[in-house]
Every structure is written in structure tokens, then in C-alpha cells.
C-alpha positions as CSV (number, residue, x, y, z in Angstrom):
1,X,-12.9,-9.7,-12.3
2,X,-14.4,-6.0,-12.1
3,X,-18.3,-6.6,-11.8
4,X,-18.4,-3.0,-13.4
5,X,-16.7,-4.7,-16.9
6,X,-17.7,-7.3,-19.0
7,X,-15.7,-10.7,-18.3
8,X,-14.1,-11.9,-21.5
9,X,-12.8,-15.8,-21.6
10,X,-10.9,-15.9,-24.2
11,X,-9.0,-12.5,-23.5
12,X,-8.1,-13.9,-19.7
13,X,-6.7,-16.7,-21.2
14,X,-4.9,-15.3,-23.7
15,X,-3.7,-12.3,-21.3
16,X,-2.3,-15.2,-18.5
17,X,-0.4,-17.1,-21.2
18,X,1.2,-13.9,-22.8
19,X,1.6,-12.2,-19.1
20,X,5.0,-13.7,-18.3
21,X,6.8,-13.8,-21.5
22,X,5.1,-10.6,-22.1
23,X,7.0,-9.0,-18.4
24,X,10.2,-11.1,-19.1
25,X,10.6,-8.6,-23.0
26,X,9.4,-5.4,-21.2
27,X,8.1,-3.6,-18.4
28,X,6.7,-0.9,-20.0
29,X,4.9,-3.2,-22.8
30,X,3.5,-5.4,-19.8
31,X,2.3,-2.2,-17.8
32,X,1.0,-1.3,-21.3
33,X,-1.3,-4.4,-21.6
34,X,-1.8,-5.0,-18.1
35,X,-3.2,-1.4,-17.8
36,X,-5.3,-1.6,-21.3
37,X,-6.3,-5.4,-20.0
38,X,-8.1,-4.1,-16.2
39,X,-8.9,-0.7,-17.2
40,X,-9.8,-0.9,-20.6
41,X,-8.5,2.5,-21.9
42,X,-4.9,3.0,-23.6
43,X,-2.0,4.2,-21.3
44,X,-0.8,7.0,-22.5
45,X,2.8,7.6,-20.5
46,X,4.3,10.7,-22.7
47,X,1.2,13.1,-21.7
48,X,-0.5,11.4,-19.0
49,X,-4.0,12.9,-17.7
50,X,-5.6,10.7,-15.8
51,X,-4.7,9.7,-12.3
52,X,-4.0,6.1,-13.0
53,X,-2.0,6.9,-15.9
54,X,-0.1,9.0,-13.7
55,X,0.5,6.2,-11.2
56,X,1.6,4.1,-13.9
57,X,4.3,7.0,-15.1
58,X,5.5,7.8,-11.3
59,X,5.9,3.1,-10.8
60,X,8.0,2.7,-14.2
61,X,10.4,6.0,-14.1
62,X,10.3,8.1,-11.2
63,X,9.2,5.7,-7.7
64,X,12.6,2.9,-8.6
65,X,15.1,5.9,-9.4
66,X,13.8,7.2,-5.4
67,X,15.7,5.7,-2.7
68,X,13.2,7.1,-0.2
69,X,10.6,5.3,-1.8
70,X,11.5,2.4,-1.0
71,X,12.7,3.1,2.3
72,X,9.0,4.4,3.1
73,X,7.9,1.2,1.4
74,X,9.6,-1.0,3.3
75,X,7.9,-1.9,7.1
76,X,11.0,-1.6,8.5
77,X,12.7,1.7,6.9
78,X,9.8,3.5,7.2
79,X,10.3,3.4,10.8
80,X,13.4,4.9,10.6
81,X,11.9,8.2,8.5
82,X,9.5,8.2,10.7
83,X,11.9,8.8,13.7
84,X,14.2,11.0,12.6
85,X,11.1,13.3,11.5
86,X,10.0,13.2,14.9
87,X,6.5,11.0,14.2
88,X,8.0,8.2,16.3
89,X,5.0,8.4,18.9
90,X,2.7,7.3,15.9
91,X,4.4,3.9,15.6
92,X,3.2,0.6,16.1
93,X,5.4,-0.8,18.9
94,X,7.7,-3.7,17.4
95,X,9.1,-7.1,19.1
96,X,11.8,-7.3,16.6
97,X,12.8,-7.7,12.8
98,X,14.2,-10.7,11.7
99,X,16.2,-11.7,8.9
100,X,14.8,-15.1,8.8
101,X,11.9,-17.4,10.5
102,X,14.2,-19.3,12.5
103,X,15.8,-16.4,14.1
104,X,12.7,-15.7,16.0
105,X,12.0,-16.6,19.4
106,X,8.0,-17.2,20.0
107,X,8.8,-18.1,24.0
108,X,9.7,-14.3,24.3
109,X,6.4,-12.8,22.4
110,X,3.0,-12.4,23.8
111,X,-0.3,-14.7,22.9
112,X,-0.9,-11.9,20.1
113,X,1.1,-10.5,17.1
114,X,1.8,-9.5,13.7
115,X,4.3,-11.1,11.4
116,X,5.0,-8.5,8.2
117,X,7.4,-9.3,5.4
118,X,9.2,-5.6,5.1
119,X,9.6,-5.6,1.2
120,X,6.3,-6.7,0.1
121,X,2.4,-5.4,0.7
122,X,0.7,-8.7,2.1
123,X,2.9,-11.3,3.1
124,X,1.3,-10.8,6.6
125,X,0.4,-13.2,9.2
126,X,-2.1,-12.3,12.1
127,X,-1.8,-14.4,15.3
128,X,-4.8,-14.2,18.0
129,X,-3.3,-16.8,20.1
130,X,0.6,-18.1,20.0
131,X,-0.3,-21.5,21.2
132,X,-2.7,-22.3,18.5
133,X,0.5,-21.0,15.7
134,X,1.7,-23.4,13.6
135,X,5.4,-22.7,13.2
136,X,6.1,-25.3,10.8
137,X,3.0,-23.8,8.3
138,X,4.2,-20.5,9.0
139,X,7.7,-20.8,8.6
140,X,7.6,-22.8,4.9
141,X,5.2,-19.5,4.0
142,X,7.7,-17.1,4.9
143,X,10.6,-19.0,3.5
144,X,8.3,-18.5,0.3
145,X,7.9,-14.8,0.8
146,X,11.4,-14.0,1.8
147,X,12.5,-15.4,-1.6
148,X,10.1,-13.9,-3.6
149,X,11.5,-10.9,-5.6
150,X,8.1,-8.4,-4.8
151,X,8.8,-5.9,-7.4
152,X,9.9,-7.9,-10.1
153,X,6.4,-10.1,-9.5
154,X,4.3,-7.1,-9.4
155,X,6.1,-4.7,-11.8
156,X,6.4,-2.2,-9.2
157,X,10.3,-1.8,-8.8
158,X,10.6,0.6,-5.8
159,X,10.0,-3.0,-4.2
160,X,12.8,-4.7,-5.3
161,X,15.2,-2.6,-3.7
162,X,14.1,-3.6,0.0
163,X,15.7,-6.1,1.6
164,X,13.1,-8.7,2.9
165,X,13.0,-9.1,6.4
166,X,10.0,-10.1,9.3
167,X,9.0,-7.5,11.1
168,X,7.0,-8.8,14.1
169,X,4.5,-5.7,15.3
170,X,2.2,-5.6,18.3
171,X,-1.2,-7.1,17.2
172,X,-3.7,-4.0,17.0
173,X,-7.2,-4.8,18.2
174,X,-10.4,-2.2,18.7
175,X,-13.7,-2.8,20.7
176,X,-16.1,-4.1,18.3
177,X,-14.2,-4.7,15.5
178,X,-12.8,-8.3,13.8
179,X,-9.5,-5.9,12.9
180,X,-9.5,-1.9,13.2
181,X,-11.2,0.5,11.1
182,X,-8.0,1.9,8.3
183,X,-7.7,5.0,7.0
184,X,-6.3,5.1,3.6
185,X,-5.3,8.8,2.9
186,X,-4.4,9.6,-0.7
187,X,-1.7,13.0,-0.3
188,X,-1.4,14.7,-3.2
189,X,2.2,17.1,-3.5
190,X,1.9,17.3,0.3
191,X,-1.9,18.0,-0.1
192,X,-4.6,15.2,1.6
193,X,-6.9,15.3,-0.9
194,X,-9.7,12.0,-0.5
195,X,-9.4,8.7,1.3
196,X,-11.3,5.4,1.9
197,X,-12.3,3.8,4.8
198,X,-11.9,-0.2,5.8
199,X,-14.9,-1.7,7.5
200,X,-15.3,-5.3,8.6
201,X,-12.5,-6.6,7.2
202,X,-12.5,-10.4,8.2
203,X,-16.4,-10.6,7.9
204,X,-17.9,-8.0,5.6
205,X,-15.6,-5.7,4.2
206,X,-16.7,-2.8,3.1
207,X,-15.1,0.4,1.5
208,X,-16.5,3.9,1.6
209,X,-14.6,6.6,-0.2
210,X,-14.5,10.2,1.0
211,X,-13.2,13.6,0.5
212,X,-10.7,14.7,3.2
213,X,-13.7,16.1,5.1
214,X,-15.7,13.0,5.3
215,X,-18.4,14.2,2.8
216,X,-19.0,11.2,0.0
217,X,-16.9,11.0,-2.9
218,X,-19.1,8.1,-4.4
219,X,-17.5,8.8,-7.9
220,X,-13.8,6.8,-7.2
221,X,-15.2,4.2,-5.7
222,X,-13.2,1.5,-7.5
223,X,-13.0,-2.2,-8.7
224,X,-15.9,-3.0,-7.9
225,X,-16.1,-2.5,-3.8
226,X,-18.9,-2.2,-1.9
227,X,-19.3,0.9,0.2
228,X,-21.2,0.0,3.5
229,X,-24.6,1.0,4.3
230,X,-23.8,3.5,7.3
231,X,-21.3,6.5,7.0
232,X,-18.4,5.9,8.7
233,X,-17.8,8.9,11.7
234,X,-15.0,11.1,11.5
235,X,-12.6,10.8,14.4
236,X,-12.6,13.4,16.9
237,X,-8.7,14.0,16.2
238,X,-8.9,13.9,12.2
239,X,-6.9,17.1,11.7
240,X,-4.2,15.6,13.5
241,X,-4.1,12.9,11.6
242,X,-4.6,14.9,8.2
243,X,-1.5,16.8,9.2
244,X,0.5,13.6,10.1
245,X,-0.1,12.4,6.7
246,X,0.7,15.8,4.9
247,X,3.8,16.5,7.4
248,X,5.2,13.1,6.5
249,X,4.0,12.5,2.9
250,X,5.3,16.0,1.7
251,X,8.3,14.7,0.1
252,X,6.7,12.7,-2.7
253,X,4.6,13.5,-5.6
254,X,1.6,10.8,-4.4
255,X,1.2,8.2,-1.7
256,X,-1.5,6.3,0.4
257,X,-1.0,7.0,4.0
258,X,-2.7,4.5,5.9
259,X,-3.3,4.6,9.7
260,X,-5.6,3.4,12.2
261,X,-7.5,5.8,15.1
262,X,-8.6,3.8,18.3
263,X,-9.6,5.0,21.2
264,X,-8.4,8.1,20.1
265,X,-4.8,7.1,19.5
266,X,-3.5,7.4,16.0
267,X,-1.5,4.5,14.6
268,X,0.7,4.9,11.5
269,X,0.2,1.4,9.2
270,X,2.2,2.2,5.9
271,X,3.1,4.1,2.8
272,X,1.7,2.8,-0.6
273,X,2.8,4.3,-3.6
274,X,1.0,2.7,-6.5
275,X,-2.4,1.5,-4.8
276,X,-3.5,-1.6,-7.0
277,X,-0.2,-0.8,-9.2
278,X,-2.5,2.2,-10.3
279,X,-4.9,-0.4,-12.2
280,X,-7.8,1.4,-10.9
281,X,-11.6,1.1,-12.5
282,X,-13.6,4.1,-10.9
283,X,-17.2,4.6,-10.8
284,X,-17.3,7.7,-12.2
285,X,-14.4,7.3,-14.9
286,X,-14.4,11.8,-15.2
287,X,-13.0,11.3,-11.3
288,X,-9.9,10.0,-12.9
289,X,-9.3,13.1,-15.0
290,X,-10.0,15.2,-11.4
291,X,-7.5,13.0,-9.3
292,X,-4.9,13.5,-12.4
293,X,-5.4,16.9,-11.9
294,X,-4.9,16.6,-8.2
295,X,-1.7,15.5,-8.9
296,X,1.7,17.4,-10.8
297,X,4.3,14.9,-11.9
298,X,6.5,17.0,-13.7
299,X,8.7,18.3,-11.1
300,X,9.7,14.8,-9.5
301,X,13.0,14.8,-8.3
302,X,14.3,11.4,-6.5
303,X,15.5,11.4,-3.1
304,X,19.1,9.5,-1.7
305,X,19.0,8.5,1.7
306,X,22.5,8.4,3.7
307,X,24.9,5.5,2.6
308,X,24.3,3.9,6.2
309,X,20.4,4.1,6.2
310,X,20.7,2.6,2.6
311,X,23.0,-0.2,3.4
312,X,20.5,-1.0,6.4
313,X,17.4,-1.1,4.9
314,X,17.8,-1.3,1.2
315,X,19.9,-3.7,-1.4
């Protein structure tokens, strides 16, 4: 629950036993309540203002028409954009991707690694030291995540188009740091407009949000997230990376470009396209009128990949 909103009982209740049924009739009536349900404010779809109602309008009718969605959406895909736009020296180096648990073989990767289901946003698996894995654990929670249908769960369709794989990365570390600082660049039409930075993520997170130049944007703070109590520093290379993210998220209307920066290497992490499936409570709820501003819908036209990047990476 939002700490920002009021916590209502008997509407929880009533909105988990209606949820399902609810999704099962219609996705647009569940994004409907869902939205009205977190946010509090109608969704209005036909004339959409406001940046979340935006997101909302891009995740039912223009993000699952776009087959380069969800080939940017997918851990494994995105790889391949990536590549043949010539970003490949951004890339986390990869030990593999795996159609299934069993088809991996632990003797042949290092102490450390990432496991990362390539049609879903968290169905991740962090391993500091292989010897202390247990592959039995492990493997019946990715059996569960491999045959979990991501968009259909979430209501974000652009997912269910990927087929679900493991991608196994090279573990990321920095000096300092539980897990790396991230980057989470919102690109607006081609244009970085804000972003937020994750601190302490395994101890105390904390999330500060920021205009593209580092200067506070205290106003979208959202859900409820604590910003920390120290500015986070602007890397030494942050145009590069502001023109990574606009170079590769030109294409699309909005996405999250998330990277890491250590040691003065930039590290592309993923492309989200409906952050928190757009059910966003800001501080400052004018900032969602400005971000829907930021952003120009009505021009969307989806993307086709080749037939043989298609039949690779998507259903």
C-alpha cells in the first residue's frame, strides 16, 4: 500500500476477489479498475493527459501490436537490437541462454552470476558463490517462471509474445556497493527527459528522482519511495550515456532505459516500457500532467522485426 493514500480494508478485499474474474471479462475493464484502484483518479484512454494514463493507452493498444517491443523487452532480443545498432560494447557479457534449467552446466560458470528469465521483469536469481547454489531450489523456481505467462499475469501484453528462456549474465559488482548504483532513464520521443537513481539496494534502498541534468525533480517521486539523504554524483561520462539511451530508445514513443556506470564503464541493464504497468502515485500529482506533456502518443506506428529475428526471440 502507498503510504501517500489512505488504506481501505474492505476495498482490498473486495478489489483481490473481483481482480481475476474481473482480467479473465476484460483487459481494458481490469486496467480500468486497477488504475482507479492504485491511483485513485479515473482513466481516461480516449483523451489521455496525464503521463500514466498515457502509459496505460501505449500497454493496451500500441506496445502488443509492436514486435520491437517485445524484442527490446525481452533479455535476450534486446541484445540482438542492440548489436546490429552498433551498442554491442555496452552489453553485459553473457555465459549462455537456456531454454530450460537442466540445459545448464554450473561446472562451466564462474563462482558468480546472474540467472534472468528473458520474458518477464524479475524472475532473477543473484549468485555470490556457485558452491553455496541450491540447484534443486533454483531449478523448481524457474520451472515456475518459465511457465508463467508474464503478460497475461501482469496485463502488459508486449510480454507475452517473448518466448521465456534463462539468460545467465556475468554478475555485476561495484566497490562499495551491496549491488551497483542503476540508472533508470525515462526517453521521451527520442528525448531523455528525467530519471531515478537506485541506492542500496539489498540494505537500504533508496530512490532519488532527477531531471536529465541531475538537478532534483522531487515532484515524481512515486509510490511512496524514499529518496536518500545525500545527492547522488553525476558520472563523469553522463552525456554518453544520455546519448546511448536517446540513440537506442529513438524508435518508441516512451521507455525506461536502465544502465549501470562503474568505474566509468557504462553497462546497458534493460528496456521497460510500462514502469509499474504505469500505476504511478507521484508526489506532486501536477508532475503527471508535465510528463504527459513530455510525451506525444498520437503518431505511434508499430515496428516488424525480420521473420528470422521474430521466430528467434519471439512466439
Amino acid at each position: 500500500m502507498n503510504p501517500n493514500l489512505p488504506d481501505n480494508k474492505l476495498k482490498r478485499f473486495f478489489g483481490e476477489l473481483l481482480r481475476r474474474p474481473i482480467k479473465a471479462l476484460s483487459k481494458t475493464a481490469y486496467v480500468k479498475l486497477q488504475y482507479r484502484y492504485i491511483t485513485h483518479h479515473k482513466l481516461n484512454l480516449k483523451h489521455p493527459t496525464r503521463y500514466t494514463e498515457k502509459l496505460q493507452h501505449l500497454r493496451l493498444y500500441e506496445y502488443p501490436q509492436d514486435d520491437l517491443v517485445s524484442l527490446c523487452a525481452s533479455r535476450d532480443g534486446v541484445r540482438h537490437y542492440l548489436e546490429e545498432n552498433g551498442f554491442s560494447q555496452y552489453l553485459i557479457q553473457i555465459y549462455g541462454v537456456f531454454d530450460d534449467f537442466s540445459d545448464i552446466d554450473f561446472a562451466q560458470l564462474p563462482d558468480k552470476f546472474a540467472l534472468k528469465c528473458t520474458h518477464a521483469s524479475g524472475f532473477n536469481l543473484f549468485c555470490h558463490d556457485k558452491a553455496k547454489l541450491d540447484l534443486q531450489a533454483a531449478k523448481a523456481k524457474f520451472d515456475q517462471w518459465l511457465a508463467t505467462n508474464y503478460g497475461k499475469m501482469t496485463v502488459e501484453p508486449h510480454y507475452s509474445k517473448i518466448k521465456p528462456r534463462i539468460i545467465v549474465e556475468q554478475l555485476l559488482e561495484e566497490p562499495g556497493q551491496i549491488a551497483p548504483i542503476e540508472y533508470k532513464i525515462h526517453v521521451f520521443n527520442g528525448k531523455a527527459r528525467n530519471l531515478y537513481v537506485v541506492r542500496g539496494r539489498g540494505q537500504d534502498i533508496r530512490y532519488d528522482e532527477l531531471y536529465i541534468d541531475f538537478s532534483p525533480f522531487d515532484g515524481s517521486q512515486f509510490n511512496g519511495w524514499k529518496k536518500s539523504d545525500t545527492p547522488p554524483v553525476k558520472p563523469e561520462n553522463w552525456d554518453e550515456v544520455v546519448w546511448f539511451a536517446e540513440k537506442a530508445s529513438a524508435p518508441f514513443p516512451f521507455v525506461r532505459f536502465d544502465v549501470y556506470d562503474i568505474d566509468g564503464k557504462i553497462y546497458f541493464s534493460e528496456m521497460t516500457f510500462t514502469p509499474a504497468k504505469g500505476t504511478l502515485i507521484l508526489d506532486d500529482d501536477q508532475v503527471d500532467f508535465q510528463m504527459g506533456e513530455w510525451l506525444n502518443i498520437e503518431d505511434f506506428q508499430p515496428h516488424l522485426v525480420p521473420a528470422g529475428v521474430r521466430d528467434q526471440y519471439l512466439k
